[in-house]
N, C-alpha and C positions, 0 to 999 in steps of 0.2 A: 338406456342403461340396463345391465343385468339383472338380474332378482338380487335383491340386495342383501338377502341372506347366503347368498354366492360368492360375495364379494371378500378379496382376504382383506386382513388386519390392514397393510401397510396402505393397499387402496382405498378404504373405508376411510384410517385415517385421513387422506389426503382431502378425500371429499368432505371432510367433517372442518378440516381448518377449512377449505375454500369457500365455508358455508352454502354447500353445495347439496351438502346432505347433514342431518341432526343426529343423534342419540335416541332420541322417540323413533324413529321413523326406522332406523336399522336394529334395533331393540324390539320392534310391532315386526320387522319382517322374522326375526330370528324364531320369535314365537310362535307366531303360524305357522312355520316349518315343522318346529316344536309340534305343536298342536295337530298337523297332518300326518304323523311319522311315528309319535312314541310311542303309540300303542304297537308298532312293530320292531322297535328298536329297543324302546327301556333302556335307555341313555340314563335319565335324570332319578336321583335319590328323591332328593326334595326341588320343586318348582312352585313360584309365587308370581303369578305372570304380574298383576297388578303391580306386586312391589316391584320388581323389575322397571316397570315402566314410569311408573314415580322415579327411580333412582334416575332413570335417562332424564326425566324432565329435568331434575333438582339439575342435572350438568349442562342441561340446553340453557339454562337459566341466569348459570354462573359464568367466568371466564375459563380459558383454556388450564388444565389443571395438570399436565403432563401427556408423558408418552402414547397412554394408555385413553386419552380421551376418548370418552364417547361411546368407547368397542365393546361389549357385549363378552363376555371369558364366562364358563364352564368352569367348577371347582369342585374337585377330587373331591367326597365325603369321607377324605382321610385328615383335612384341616377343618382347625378351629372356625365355628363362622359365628360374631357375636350375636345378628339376626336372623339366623337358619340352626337347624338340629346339625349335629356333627353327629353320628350313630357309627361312624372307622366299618361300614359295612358287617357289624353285628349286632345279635340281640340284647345284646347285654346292654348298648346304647341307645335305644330306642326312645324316642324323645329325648334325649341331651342335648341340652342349649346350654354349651359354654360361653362365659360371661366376657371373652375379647375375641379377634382374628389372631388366627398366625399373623404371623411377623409381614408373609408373604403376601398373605392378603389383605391387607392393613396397606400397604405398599399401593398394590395393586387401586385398591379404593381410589387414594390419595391423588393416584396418575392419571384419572377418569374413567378407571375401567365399569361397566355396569355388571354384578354380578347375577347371571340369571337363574342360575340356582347350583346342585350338588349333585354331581355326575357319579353314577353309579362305582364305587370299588368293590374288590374282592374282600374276604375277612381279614380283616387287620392288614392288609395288603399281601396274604400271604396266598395260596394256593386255590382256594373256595369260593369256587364263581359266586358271582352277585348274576341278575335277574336280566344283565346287557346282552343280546343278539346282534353278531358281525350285520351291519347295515347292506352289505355286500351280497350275503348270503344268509337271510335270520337263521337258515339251520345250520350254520356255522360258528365258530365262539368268534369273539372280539379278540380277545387275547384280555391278559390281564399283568398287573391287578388294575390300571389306570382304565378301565374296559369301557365304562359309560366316556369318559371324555376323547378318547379315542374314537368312539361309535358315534360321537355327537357331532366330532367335526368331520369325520367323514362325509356324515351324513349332510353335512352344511348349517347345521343347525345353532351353532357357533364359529366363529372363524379361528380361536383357540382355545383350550384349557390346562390348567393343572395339571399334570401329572408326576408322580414319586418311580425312583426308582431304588429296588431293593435288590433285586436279580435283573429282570428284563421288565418291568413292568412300566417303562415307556417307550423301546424300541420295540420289543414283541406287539402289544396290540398297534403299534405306528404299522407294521409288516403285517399285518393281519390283515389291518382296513383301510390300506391303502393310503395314509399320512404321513406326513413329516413327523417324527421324533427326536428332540433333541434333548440327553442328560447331557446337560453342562460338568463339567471338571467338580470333584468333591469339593461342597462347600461354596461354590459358587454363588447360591442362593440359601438364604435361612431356615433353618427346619424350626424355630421356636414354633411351638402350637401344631408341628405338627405331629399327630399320634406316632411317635417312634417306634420301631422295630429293630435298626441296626442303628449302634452310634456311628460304625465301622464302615458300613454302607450305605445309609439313606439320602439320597441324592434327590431335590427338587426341580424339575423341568416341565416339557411344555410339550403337547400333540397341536400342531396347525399343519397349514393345508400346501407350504410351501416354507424355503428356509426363509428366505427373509422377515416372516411374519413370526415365527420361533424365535430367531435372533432379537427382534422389536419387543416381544414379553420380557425375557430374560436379560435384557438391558434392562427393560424398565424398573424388572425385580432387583437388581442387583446394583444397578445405578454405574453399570460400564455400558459407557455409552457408545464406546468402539468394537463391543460387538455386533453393532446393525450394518448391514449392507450396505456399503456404500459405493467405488470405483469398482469396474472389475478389475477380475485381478489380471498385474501387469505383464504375468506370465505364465501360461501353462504349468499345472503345477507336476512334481513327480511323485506317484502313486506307488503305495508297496500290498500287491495282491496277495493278501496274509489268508490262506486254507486254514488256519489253525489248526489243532490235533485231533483238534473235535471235526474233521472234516468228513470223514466217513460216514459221521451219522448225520449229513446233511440229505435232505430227500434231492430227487435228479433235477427237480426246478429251481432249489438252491443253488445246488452248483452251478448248470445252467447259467442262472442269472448273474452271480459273482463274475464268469468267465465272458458273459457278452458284456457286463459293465466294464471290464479289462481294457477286452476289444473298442468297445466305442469311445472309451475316454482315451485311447493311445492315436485314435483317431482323429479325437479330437486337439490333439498336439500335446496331454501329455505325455510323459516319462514314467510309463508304467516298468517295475523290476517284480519278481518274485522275491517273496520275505518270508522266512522261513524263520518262527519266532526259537527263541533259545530253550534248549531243554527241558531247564527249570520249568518254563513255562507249563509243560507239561501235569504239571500238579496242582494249577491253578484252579482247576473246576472243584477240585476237593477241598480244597484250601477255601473259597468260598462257602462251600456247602457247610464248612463247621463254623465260619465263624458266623454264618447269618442264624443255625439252628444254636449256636450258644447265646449271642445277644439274642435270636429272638425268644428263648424262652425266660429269660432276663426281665426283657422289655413289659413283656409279659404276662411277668408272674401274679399281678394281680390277678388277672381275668381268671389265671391257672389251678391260683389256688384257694380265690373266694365264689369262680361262678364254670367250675371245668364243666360241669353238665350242660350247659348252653355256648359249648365249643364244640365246634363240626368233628367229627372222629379224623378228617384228615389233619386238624390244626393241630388236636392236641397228640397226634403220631410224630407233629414234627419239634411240638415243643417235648413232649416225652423224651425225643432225641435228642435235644439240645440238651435238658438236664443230664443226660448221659455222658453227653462231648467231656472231659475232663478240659481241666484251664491249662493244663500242660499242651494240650492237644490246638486248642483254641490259640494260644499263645506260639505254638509253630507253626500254625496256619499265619498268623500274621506274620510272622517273622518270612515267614517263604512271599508274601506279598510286599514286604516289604522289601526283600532282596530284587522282587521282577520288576519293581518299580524303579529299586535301580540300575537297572537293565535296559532302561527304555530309551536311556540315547544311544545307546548301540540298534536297539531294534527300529528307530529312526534316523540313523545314521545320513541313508542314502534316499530318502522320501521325507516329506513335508506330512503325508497323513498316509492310514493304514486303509484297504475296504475289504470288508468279510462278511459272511453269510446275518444275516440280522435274525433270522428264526430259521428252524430245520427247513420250513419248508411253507405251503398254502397255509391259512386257516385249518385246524381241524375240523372235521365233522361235529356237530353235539355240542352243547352247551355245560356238559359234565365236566370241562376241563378245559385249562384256560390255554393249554398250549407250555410247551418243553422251556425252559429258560436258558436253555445250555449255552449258544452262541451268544447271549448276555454275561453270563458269569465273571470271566475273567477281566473282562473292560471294566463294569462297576466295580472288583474288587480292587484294577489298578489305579481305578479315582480318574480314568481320562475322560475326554468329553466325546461324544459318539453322538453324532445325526444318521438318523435310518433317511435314506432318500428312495421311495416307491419309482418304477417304471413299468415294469412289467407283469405278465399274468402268469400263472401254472397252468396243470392241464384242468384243472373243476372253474376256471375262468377267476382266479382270487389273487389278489394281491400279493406281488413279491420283489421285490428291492436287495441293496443290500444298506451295509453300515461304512460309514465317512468316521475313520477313528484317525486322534491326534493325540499330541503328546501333553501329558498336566499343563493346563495355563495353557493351552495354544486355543482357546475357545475361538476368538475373534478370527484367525489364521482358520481353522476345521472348520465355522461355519461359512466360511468364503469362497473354500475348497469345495462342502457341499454342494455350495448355490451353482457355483460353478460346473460339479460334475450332474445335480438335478439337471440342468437347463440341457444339459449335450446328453443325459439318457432320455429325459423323457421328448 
């Protein structure tokens, strides 16, 4: 057998009903890994290797308890955890132990997930690295803000975690470090407990190392059980190769790789067409930008206006902004997303799902910055459900993929689609 901290979710599971393999035993591997790597990675917030491994026993103990048995998850330090600090990646939180789980994680417990501890995020999930280095290349970023659970399962160190999406903050660092990302459809999964920033946007999902083990979390989270893998699919599906407007300012590995994913999936007997999104769409990046800088200086306003001096000067540049945004303004940006949204069966007209650039480009150099969210934007403002699927490299040897986008509620269809076109790029 493999290194068992290798192994993905859906495999582990299998070996864990066949009592073929336990929860100690792939819990003791995940840690060691842990244990050999994070002093170059800085993945983890907070880590309790002990408790951890208690938590396995307690479920080698018991009976089968769900989806989630047994597996070892990574959790954003942007959720509530009743026995770990929650600290939302600032000082302001430092030691906070709030007194239940999110919703999600409470879920997760329940379905025998072992939590091994609190994957590094950015400040409030917004722009402001946290301490993670791209596993790939430490002088690299991860991307952000999901940045530690990105770098953890890249690294193998989990087989999935956590992750939010506000702008790109689970398809960028999935494109960074070479994983699977998938933001499910708005609302798909619960946000109670977790630290809000947009009521408008904040979207719970998941970084693992393959789609099918993505789709196996987010069932378990959400209790649809027909979005796990199951038949392939009965027919090549038809692909719509969407440049978006923002297409220019993708770097030449972007495009690149968007135009060989084209090629290889039409090869592979889909119905690839060009999709050339509608006008409107074209003001969709703006239209985002105000409504996350007006809820997020909202969401906020505590921090803003009982502790601004322990806000990084870039956080409080963007809540500053948002005070500024006027509601008139905030309130046409909705209204223009709510027009593209209903736009979108015309823009899937003639294709089952969309695929487009997932980050401008490589990892960036330096840890000062988490990476551009642009080719994020307009997907989470449309609320569709988008998996980043990795294949390929740039020229500094780093990871780059592109995004498997679908139409509201087509989650179970888009991640089929994904699995499908992962298996024929990589």
């Amino acid at each position: 057998m493999k290194d068992l901290n290798t192994l993905g979710a859906v495999e582990a599971a299998k070996l864990i009903a066949a009592k073929k393999l336990n929860a100690e035993k792939l819990t003791r591997a995940c840690l060691e890994r842990i244990a050999a790597r994070e002093a170059d990675v800085r993945a983890w917030e907070h880590l309790d290797p002990d408790y951890a491994i208690e938590q396995a026993r307690q479920i080698d103990r018991g009976p089968d308890r769900g989806l989630l048995h047994g597996l070892p998850i990574g959790v954003k330090d942007l959720f509530d955890t009743a026995d770990m600090p929650s600290c939302y990646g600032s000082p302001i939180y430092t030691g906070h132990r709030p007194v239940a789980d999110a919703a999600s994680v409470a879920v997760a417990r329940s379905a025998g997930a072992v939590i091994i501890g609190k994957t590094v995020t950015t400040e409030f999930a917004m722009f402001n690295p946290g301490k993670t280095a791209n596993p790939r290349n430490p002088a690299h970023t991860p991307g952000g803000s999901s940045s530690g659970s990105a770098a953890a399962v890249a690294d193998c160190m989990v087989p999935f975690a956590f992750g939010t999406q506000t702008a790109g903050s689970i398809i960028r660092p999935a494109a960074y470090c070479g994983v699977v990302g998938y933001k499910p459809s708005f609302g798909t999964v619960s946000r109670a407990g977790v630290k809000l920033l947009s009521d408008n946007l904040d979207t719970v999902g998941v970084l693992a190392r393959n789609v099918p083990d993505a789709a196996l979390f987010v069932a378990a989270l959400s209790g649809r059980v027909n979005l796990m893998i199951g038949k392939p699919l009965a027919k090549p599906p038809r692909i719509g190769l969407c440049r978006t407007y923002e297409w220019e300012q993708a770097q030449p590995e972007a495009q690149a790789a968007l135009e060989e994913a084209a090629h290889t999936l039409a090869r592979g007997g889909a119905k690839v067409i060009d999709v050339t999104l509608p006008v409107r769409f074209a003001g969709l990046v703006a239209a985002h930008m105000d409504v996350l800088n007006f809820d997020g200086a909202r969401a906020l306003a505590y921090e803003w206006i009982c502790h601004r001096e322990r806000l990084s000067p870039r956080l409080a540049e963007v809540l500053q902004a948002g005070m500024q945004c006027s509601a008139q303004r905030f309130d046409a940006s909705l209204a223009t997303a709510r027009g593209c949204r209903d736009m979108l069966d015309e823009v899937f007209a003639d294709c089952d799902v969309l695929i487009a650039p997932s980050a401008p480009g490589e990892a960036p150099a330096g840890l000062e910055s988490t990476g551009n969210p642009l080719f994020n934007r307009i997907w989470t403002l449309l609320h569709v459900p988008c998996v980043h699927v990795p294949f390929t490299t740039g020229p500094n040897g780093l990871p780059v993929g592109v995004q498997v986008i679908g139409p509201v509620r087509s989650d179970a269809e888009t991640l089929a689609i994904a699995d499908w076109a992962h298996r024929h790029l990589a």
